[in-house]
N, CA, C and O atoms as CSV, one atom per row, in Angstrom:
chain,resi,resn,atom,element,x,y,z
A,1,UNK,N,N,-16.468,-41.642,6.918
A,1,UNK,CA,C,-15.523,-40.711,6.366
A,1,UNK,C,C,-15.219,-39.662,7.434
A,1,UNK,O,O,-16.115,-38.994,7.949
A,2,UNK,N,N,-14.081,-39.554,7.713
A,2,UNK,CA,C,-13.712,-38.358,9.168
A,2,UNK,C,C,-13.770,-37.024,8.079
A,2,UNK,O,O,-13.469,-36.890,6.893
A,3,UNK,N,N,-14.341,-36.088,9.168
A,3,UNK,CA,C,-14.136,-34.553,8.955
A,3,UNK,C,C,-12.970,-34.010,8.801
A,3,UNK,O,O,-11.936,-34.094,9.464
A,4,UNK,N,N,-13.348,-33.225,7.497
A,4,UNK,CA,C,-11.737,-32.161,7.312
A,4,UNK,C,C,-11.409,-31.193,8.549
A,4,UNK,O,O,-12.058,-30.263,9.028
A,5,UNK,N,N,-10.306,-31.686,8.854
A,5,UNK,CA,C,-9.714,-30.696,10.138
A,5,UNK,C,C,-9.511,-29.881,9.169
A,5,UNK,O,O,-10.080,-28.931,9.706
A,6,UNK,N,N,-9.163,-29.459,8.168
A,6,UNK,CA,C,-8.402,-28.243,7.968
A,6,UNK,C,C,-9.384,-27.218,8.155
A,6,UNK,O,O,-10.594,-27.444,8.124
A,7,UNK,N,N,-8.653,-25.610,8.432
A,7,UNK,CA,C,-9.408,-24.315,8.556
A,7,UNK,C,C,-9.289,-23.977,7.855
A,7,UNK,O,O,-8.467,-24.447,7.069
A,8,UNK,N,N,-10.184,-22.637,7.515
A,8,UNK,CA,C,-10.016,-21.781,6.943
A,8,UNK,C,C,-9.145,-20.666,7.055
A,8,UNK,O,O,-9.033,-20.322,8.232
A,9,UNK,N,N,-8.451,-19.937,6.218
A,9,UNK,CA,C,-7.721,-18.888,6.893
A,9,UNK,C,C,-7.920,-18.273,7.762
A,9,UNK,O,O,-9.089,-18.560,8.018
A,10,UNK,N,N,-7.523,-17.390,8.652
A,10,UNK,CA,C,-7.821,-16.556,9.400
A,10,UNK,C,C,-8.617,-15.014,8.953
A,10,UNK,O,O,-8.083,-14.101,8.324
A,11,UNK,N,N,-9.726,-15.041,9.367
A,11,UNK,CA,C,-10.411,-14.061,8.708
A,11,UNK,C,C,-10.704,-12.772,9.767
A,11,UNK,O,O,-11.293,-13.045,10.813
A,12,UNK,N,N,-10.234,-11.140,9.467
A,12,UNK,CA,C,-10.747,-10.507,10.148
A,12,UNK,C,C,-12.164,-10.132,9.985
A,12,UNK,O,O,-12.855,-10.489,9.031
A,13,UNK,N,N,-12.639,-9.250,11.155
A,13,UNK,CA,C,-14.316,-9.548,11.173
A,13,UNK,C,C,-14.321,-8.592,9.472
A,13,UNK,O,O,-13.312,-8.139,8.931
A,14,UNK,N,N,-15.564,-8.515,9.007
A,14,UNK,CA,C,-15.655,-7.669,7.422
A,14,UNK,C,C,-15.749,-6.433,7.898
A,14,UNK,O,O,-15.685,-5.559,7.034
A,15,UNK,N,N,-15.953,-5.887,9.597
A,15,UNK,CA,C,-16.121,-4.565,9.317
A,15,UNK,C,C,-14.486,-3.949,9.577
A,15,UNK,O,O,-14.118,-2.820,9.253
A,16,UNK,N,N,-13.901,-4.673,10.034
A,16,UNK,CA,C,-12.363,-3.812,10.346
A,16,UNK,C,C,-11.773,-3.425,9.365
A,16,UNK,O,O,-11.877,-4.153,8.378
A,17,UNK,N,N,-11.360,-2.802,9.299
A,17,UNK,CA,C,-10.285,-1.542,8.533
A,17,UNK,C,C,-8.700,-1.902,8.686
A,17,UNK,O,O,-7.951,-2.166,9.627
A,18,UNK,N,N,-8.622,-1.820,7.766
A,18,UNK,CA,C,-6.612,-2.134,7.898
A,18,UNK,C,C,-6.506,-1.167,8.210
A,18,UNK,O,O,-7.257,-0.262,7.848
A,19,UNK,N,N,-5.291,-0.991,9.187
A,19,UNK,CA,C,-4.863,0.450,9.949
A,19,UNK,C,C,-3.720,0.815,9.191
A,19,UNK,O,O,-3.176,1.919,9.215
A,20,UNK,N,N,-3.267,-0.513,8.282
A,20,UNK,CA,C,-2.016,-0.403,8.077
A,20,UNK,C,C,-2.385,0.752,6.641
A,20,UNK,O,O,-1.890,1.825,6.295
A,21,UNK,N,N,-3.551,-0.160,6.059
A,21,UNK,CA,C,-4.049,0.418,4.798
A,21,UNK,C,C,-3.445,2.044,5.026
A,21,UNK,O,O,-2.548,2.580,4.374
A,22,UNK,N,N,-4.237,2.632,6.164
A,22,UNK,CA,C,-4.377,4.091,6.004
A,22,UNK,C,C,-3.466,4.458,5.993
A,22,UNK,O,O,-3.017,5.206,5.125
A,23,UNK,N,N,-2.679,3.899,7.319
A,23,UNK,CA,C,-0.902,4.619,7.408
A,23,UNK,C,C,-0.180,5.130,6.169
A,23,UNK,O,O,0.363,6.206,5.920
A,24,UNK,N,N,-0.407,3.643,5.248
A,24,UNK,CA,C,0.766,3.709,4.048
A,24,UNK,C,C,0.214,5.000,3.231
A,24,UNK,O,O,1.081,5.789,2.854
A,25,UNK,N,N,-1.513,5.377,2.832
A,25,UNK,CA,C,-1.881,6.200,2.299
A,25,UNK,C,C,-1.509,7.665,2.434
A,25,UNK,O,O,-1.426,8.497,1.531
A,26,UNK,N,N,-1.262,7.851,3.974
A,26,UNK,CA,C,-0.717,9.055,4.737
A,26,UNK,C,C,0.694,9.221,4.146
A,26,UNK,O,O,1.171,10.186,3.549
A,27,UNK,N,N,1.157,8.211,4.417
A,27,UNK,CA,C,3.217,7.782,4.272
A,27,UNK,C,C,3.151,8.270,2.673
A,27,UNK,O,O,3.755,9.313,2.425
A,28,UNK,N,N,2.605,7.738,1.793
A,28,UNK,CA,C,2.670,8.399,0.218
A,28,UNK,C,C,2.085,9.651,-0.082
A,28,UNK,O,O,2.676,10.548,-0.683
A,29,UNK,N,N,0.859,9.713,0.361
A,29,UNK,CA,C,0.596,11.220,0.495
A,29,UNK,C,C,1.827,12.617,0.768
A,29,UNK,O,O,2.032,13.606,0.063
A,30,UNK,N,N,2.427,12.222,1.967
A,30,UNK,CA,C,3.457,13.547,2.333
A,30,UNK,C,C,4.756,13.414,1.351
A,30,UNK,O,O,5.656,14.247,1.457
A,31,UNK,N,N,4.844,12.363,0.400
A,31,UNK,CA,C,5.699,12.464,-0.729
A,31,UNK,C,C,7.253,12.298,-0.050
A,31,UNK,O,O,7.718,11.280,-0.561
A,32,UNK,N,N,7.998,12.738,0.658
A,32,UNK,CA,C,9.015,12.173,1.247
A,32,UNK,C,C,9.012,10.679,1.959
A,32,UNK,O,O,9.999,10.055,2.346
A,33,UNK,N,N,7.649,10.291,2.019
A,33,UNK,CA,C,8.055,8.937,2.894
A,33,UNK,C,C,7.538,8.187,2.081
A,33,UNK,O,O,7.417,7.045,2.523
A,34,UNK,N,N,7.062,8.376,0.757
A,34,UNK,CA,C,6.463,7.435,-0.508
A,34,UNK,C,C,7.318,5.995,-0.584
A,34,UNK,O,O,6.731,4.931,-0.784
A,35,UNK,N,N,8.274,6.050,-0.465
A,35,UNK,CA,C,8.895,4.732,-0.477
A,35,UNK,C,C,8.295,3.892,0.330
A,35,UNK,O,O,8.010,2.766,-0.078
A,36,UNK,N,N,7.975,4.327,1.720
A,36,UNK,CA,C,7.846,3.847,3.291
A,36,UNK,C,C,6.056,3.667,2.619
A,36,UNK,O,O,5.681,2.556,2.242
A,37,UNK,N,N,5.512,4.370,2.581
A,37,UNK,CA,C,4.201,4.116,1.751
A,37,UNK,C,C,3.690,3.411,0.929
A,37,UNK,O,O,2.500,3.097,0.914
A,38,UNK,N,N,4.710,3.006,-0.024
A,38,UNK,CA,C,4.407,1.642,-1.263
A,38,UNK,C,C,4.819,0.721,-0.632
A,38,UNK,O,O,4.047,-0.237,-0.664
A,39,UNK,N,N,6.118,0.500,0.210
A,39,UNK,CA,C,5.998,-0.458,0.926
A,39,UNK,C,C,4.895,-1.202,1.662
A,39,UNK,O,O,4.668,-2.412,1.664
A,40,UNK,N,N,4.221,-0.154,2.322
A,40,UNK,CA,C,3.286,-0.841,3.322
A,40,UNK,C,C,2.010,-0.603,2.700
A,40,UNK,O,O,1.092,-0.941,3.447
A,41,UNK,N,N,1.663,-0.181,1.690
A,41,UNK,CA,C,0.519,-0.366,0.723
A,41,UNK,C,C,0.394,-1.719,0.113
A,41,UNK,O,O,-0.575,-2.476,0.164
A,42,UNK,N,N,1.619,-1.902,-0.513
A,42,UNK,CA,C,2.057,-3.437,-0.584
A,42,UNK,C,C,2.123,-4.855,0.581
A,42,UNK,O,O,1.839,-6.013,0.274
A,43,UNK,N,N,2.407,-4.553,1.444
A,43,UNK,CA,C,2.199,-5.604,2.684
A,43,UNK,C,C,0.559,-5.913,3.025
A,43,UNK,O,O,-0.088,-6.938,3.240
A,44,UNK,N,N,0.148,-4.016,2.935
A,44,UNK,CA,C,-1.243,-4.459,3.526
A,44,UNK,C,C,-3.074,-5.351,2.611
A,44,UNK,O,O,-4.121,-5.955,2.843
A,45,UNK,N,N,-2.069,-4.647,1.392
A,45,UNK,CA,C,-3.086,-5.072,0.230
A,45,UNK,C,C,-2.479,-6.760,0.613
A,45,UNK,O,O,-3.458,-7.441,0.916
A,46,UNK,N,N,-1.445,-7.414,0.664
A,46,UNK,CA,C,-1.586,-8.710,0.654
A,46,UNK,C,C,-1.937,-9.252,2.255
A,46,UNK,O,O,-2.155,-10.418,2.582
A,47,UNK,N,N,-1.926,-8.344,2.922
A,47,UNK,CA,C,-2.721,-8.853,4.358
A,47,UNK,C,C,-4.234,-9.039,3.794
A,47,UNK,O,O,-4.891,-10.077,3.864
A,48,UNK,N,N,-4.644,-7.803,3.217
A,48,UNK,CA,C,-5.791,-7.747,3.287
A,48,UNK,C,C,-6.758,-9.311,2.525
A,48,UNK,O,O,-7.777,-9.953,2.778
A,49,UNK,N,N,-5.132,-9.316,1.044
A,49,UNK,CA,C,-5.949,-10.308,0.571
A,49,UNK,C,C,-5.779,-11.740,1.282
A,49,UNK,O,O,-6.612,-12.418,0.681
A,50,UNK,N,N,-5.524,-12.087,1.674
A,50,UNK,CA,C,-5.110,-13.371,2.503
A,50,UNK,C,C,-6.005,-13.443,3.711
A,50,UNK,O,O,-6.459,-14.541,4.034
A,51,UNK,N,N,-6.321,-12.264,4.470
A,51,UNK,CA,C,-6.784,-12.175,5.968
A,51,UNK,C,C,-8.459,-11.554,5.854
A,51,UNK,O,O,-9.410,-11.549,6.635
A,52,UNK,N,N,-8.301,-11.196,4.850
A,52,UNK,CA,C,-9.470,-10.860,4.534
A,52,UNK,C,C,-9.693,-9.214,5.658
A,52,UNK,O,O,-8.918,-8.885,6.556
A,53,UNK,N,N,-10.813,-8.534,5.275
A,53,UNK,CA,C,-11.274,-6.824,5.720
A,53,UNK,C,C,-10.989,-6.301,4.827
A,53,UNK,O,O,-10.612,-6.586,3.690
A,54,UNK,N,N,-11.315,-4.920,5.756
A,54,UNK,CA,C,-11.261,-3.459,4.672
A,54,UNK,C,C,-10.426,-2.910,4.427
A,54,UNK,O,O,-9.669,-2.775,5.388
A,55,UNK,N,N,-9.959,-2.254,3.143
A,55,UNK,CA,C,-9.111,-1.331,3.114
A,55,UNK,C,C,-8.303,-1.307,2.245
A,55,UNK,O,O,-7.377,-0.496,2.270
A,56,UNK,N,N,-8.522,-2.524,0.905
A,56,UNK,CA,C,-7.991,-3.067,-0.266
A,56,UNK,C,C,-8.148,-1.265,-1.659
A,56,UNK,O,O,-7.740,-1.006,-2.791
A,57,UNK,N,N,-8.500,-0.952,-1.198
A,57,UNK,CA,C,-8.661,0.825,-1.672
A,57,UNK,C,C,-8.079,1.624,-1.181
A,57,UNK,O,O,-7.978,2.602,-1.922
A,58,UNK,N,N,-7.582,1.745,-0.210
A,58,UNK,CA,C,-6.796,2.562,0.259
A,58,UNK,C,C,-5.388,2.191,0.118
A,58,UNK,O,O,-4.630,3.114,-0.181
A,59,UNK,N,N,-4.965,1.210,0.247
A,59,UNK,CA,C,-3.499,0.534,0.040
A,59,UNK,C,C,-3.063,0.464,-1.401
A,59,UNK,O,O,-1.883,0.478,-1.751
A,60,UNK,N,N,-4.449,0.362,-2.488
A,60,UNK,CA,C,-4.039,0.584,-3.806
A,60,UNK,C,C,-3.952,2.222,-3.960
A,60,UNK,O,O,-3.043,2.719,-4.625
A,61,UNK,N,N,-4.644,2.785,-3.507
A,61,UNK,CA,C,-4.429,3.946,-3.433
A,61,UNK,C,C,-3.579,4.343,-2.982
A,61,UNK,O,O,-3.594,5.528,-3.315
A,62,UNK,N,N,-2.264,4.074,-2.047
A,62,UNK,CA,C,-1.191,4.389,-1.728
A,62,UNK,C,C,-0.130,4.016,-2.382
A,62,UNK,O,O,0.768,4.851,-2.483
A,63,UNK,N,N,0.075,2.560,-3.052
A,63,UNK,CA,C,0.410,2.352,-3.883
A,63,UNK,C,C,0.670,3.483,-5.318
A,63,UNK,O,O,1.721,3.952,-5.755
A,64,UNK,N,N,-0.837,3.669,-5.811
A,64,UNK,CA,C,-0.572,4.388,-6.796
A,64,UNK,C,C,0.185,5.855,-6.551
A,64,UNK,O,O,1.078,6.022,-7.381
A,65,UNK,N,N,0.079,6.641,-5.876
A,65,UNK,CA,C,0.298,7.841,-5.002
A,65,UNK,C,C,1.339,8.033,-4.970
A,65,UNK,O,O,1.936,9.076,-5.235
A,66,UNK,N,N,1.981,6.396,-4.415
A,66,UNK,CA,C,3.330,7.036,-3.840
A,66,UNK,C,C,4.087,6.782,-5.303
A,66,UNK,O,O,5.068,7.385,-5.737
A,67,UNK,N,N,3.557,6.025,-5.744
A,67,UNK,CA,C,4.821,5.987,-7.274
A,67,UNK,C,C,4.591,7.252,-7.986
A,67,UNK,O,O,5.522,7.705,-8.651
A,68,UNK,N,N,3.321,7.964,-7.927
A,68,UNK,CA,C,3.385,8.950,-8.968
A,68,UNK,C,C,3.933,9.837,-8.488
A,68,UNK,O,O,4.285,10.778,-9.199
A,69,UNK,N,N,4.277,9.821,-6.610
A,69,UNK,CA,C,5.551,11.164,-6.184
A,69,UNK,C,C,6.904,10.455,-6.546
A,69,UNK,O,O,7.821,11.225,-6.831
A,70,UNK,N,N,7.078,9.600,-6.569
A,70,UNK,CA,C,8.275,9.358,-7.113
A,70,UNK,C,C,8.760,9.645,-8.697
A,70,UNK,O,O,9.841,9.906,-9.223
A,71,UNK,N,N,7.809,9.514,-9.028
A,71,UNK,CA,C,7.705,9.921,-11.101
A,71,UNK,C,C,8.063,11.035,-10.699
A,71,UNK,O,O,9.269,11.109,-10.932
A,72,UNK,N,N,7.594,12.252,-10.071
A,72,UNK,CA,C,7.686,13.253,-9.689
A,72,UNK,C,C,8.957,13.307,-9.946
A,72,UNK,O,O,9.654,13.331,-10.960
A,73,UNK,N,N,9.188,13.328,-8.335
A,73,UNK,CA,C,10.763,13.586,-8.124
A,73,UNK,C,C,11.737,12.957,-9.187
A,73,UNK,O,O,12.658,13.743,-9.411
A,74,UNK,N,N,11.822,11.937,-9.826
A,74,UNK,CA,C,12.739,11.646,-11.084
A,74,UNK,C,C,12.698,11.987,-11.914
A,74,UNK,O,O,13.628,11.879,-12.712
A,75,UNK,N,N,11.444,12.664,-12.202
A,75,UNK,CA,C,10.825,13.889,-13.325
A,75,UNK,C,C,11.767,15.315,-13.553
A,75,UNK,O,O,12.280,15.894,-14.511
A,76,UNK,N,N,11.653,15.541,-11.826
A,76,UNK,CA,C,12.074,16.965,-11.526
A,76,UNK,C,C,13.710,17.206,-11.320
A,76,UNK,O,O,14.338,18.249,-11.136
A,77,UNK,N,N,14.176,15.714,-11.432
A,77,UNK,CA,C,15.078,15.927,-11.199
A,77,UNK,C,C,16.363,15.756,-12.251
A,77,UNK,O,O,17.576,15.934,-12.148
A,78,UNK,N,N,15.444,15.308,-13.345
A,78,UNK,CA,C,16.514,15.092,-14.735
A,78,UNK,C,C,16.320,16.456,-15.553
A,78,UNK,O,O,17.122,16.966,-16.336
A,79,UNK,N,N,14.775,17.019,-15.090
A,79,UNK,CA,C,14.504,18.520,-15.551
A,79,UNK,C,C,15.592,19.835,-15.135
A,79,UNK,O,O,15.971,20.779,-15.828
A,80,UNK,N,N,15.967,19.402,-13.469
A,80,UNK,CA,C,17.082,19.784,-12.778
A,80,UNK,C,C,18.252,19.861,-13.393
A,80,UNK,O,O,18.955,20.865,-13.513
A,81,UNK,N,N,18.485,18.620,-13.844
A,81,UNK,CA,C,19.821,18.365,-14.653
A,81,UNK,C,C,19.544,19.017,-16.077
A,81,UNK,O,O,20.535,19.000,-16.806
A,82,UNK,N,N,18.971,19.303,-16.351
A,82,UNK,CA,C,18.637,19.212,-18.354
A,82,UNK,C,C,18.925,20.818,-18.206
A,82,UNK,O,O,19.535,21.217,-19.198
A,83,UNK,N,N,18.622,22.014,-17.105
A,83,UNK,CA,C,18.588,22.815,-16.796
A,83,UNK,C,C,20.405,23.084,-16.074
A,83,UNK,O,O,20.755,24.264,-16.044
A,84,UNK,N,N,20.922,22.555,-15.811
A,84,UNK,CA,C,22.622,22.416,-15.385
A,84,UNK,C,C,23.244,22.715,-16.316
A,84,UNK,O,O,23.920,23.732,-16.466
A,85,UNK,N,N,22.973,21.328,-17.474
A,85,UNK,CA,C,24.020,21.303,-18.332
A,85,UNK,C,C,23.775,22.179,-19.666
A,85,UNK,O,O,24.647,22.243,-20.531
């Protein structure tokens, strides 16, 4: 019976850190770049899950972050309006 060529995914080592993870956390944090932040909270959580490492917490955590500045701002801004008219 021949050996399975196939590999395994590509795995980073378990101690690395997504860099991307943190970025996006930063990017939602300052609330103007929250978009730019869920974006790449989103890319990196599926790097992470596919490629395997660290940092599947921080990217959900940016994730969550940046949507709740966005609740924000659509919050504040129909409050804006409710206050106009």
């Amino acid at each position: 019976m021949p050996a399975s060529t196939a590999t395994p995914p590509r795995a980073a080592s378990d101690d690395a850190v997504n860099v991307r993870a943190i970025v996006a956390l930063v990017l939602s944090g300052l609330g103007i770049t929250s978009p730019f932040g869920i974006w790449l909270g989103y890319r990196s959580r599926n790097e992470i899950d596919r490629d395997g490492g660290i940092g599947r917490e921080f990217s959900s955590a940016a994730i969550i972050v940046g949507w709740l500045w966005i609740l924000c701002i659509v919050l504040g801004l129909i409050a804006f309006l409710w206050i106009l008219i």
